[in-house]
C-alpha positions in Angstrom: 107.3 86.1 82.6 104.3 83.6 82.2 105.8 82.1 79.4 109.1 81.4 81.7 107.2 80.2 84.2 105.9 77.6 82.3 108.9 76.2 81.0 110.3 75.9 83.7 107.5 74.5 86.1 107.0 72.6 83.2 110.4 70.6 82.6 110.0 70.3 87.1 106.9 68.9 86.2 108.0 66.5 83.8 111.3 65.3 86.0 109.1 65.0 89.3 106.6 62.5 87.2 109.1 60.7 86.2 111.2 60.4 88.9 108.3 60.2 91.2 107.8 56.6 89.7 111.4 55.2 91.4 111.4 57.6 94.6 107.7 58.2 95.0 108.9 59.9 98.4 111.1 62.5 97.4 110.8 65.3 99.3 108.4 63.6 101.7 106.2 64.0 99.0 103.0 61.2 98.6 103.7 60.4 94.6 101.6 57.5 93.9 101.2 56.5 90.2 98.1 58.9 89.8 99.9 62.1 91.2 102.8 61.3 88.9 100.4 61.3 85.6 99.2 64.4 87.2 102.5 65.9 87.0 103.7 64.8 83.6 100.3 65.8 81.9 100.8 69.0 83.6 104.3 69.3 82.9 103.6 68.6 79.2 101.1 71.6 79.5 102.9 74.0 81.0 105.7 73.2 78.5 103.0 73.8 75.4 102.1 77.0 76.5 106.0 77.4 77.5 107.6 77.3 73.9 104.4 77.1 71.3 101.4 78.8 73.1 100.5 82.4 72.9 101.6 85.0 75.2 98.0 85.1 76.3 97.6 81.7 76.9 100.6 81.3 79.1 99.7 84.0 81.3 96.1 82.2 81.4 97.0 78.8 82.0 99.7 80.0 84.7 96.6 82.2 86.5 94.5 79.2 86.5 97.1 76.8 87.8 98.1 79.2 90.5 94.6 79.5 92.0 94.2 75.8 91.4 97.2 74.8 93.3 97.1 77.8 96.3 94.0 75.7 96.7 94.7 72.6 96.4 97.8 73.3 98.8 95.2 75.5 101.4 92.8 73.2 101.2 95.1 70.3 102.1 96.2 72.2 105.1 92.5 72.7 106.5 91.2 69.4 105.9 93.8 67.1 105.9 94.1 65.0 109.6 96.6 63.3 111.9 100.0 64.4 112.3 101.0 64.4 108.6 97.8 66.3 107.6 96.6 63.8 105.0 94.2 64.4 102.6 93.1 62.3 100.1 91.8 63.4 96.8 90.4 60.4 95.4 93.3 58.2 93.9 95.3 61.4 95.2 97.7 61.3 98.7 98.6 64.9 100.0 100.4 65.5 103.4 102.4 68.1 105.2 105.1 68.2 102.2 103.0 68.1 99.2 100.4 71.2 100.5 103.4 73.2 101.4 104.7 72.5 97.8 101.4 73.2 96.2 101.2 76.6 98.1 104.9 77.4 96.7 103.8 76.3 93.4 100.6 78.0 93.4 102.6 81.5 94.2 105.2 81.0 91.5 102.7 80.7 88.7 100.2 82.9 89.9 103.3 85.6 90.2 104.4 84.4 86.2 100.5 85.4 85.6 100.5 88.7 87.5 103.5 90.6 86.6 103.3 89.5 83.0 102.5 92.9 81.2 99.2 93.2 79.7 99.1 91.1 76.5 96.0 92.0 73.5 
């Protein structure tokens, strides 16, 4: 399943970077420049372990990704202010729309690393 997840979180990735660069509010989202680089190197990551990586490494990189965006997502909940919740991360904008996407995200892949069976 991790290797599913990552392709296709990976070719989301990828569109959302892109696009993110003409509609940098799309889905309320805060896509500055810097969060769309974010997206397409992680896009181009996920797609890696996706098609060429290892069955291991898939189910890894989606276990680390998943904590790191739950968190990311949480963590923009708590701390973010004002109405929007807005946090910002350094060149990074989050508000309301991006934590709740980063929880989503952060559950998909941490479910592609969970219920992936045991790989040697």
């Amino acid at each position: 399943m991790a290797k599913t997840v990552c392709k296709i979180l990976g070719v989301v990735f990828l569109l959302v970077g892109l696009v993110g660069f003409v509609s940098p509010n799309l889905l309320n989202a805060h896509l500055t420049p810097a969060h769309n680089v974010v997206h397409i190197v992680s896009g181009a990551i996920a797609l890696y372990f996706g098609f060429a990586g290892t069955l291991s490494g898939a189910k890894t990189f989606s276990l680390v990704f998943g904590v790191v965006y739950l968190a990311l997502g949480i963590l923009g909940m708590a701390l973010g202010t004002g109405e929007d919740r807005t946090w910002m991360l350094g060149p990074l904008h989050f508000g309301t729309a991006d934590h709740g996407i980063h929880i989503l995200l952060g559950v998909v892949f941490l479910a592609g690393g969970l219920f992936t069976k045991r790989v040697d």
